[in-house]
BALOBA-1460 file (C-alpha; in Angstrom, 3 decimals):
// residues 67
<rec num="1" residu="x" x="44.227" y="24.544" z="-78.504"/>
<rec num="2" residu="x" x="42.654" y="21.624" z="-80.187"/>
<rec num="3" residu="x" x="43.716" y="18.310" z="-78.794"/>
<rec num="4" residu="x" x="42.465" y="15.026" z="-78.319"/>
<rec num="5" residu="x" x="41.346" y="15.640" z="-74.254"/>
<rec num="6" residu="x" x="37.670" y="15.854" z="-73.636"/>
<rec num="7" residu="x" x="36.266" y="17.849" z="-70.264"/>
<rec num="8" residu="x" x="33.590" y="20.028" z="-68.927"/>
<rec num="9" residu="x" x="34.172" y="23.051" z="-66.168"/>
<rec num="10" residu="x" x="33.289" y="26.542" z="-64.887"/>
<rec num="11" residu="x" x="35.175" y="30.021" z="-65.724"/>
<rec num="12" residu="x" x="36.495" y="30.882" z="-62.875"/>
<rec num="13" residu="x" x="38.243" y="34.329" z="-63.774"/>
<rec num="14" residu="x" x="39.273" y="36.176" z="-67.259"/>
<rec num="15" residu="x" x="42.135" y="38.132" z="-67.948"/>
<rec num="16" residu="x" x="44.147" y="39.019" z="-70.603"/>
<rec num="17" residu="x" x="47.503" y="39.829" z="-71.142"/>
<rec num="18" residu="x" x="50.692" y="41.395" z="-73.446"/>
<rec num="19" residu="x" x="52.785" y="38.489" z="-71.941"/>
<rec num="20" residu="x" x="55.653" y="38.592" z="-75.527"/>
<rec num="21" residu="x" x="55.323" y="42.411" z="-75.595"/>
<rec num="22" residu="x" x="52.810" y="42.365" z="-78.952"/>
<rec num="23" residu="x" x="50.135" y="40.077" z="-78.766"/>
<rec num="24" residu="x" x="47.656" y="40.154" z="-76.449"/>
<rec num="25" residu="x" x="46.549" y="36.492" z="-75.201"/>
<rec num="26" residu="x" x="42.465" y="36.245" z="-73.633"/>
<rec num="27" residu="x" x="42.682" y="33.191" z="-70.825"/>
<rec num="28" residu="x" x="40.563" y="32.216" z="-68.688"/>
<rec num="29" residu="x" x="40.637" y="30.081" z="-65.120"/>
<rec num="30" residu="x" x="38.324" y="26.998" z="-65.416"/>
<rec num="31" residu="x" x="37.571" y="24.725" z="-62.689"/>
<rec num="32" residu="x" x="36.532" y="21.029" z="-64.005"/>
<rec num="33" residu="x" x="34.435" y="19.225" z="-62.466"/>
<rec num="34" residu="x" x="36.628" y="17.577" z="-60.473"/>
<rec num="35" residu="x" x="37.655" y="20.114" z="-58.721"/>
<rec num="36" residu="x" x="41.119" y="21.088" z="-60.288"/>
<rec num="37" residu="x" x="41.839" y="24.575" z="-61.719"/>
<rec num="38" residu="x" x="43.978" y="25.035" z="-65.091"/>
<rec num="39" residu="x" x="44.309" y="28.471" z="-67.000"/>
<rec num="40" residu="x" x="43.835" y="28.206" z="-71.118"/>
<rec num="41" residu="x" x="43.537" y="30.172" z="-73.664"/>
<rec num="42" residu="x" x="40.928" y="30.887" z="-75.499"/>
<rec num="43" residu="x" x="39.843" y="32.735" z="-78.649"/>
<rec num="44" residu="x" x="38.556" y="36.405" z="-78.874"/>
<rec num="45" residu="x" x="34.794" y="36.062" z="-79.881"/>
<rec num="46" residu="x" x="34.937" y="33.456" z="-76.917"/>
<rec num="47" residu="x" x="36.492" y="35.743" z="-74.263"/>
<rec num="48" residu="x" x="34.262" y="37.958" z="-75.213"/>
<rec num="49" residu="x" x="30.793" y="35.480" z="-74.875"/>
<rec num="50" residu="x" x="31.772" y="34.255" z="-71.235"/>
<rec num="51" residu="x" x="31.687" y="35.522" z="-67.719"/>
<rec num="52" residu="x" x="32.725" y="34.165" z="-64.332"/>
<rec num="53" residu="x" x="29.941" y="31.317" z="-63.429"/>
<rec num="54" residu="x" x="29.364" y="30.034" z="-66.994"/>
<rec num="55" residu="x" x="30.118" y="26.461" z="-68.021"/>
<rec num="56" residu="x" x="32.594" y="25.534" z="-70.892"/>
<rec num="57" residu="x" x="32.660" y="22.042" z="-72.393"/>
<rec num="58" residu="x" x="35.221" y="20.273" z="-74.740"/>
<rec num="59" residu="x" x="35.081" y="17.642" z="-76.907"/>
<rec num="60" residu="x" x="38.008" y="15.469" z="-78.060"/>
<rec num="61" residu="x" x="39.543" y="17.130" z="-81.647"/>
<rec num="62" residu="x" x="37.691" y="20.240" z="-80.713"/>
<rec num="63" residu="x" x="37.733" y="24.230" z="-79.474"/>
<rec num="64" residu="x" x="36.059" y="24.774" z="-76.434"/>
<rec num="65" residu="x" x="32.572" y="26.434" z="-76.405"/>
<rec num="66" residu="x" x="30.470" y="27.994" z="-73.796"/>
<rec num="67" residu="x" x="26.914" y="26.493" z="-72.869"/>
């Protein structure tokens, strides 16, 4: 999840999923700021913190985090 890309945007939508059968994998839809919509995954305590409308930033080398 960590990577060198920095970006700000708003969940969109959270869902979660048994996609291999045994693990279950929280994403969530994010729309950045310039308009475009990607789905990523994201960790439980996360998944848990954020609801459709709230903003999610990401700094370069980091996780992202809700604020």
């Amino acid at each position: 999840m960590s990577d060198a890309t920095a970006w700000t945007a708003v969940v969109v939508k959270k869902s979660r999923a048994l996609l291999d059968g045994s693990n279950l994998y929280r994403r969530v839809t994010i729309r950045h700021d310039d308009g475009h919509e990607d789905k990523i995954r994201v960790s439980r305590d996360l998944f848990k913190q954020l609801e459709p409308g709230d903003r999610l930033v990401k700094e370069a080398g980091q996780d992202p985090r809700r604020v």
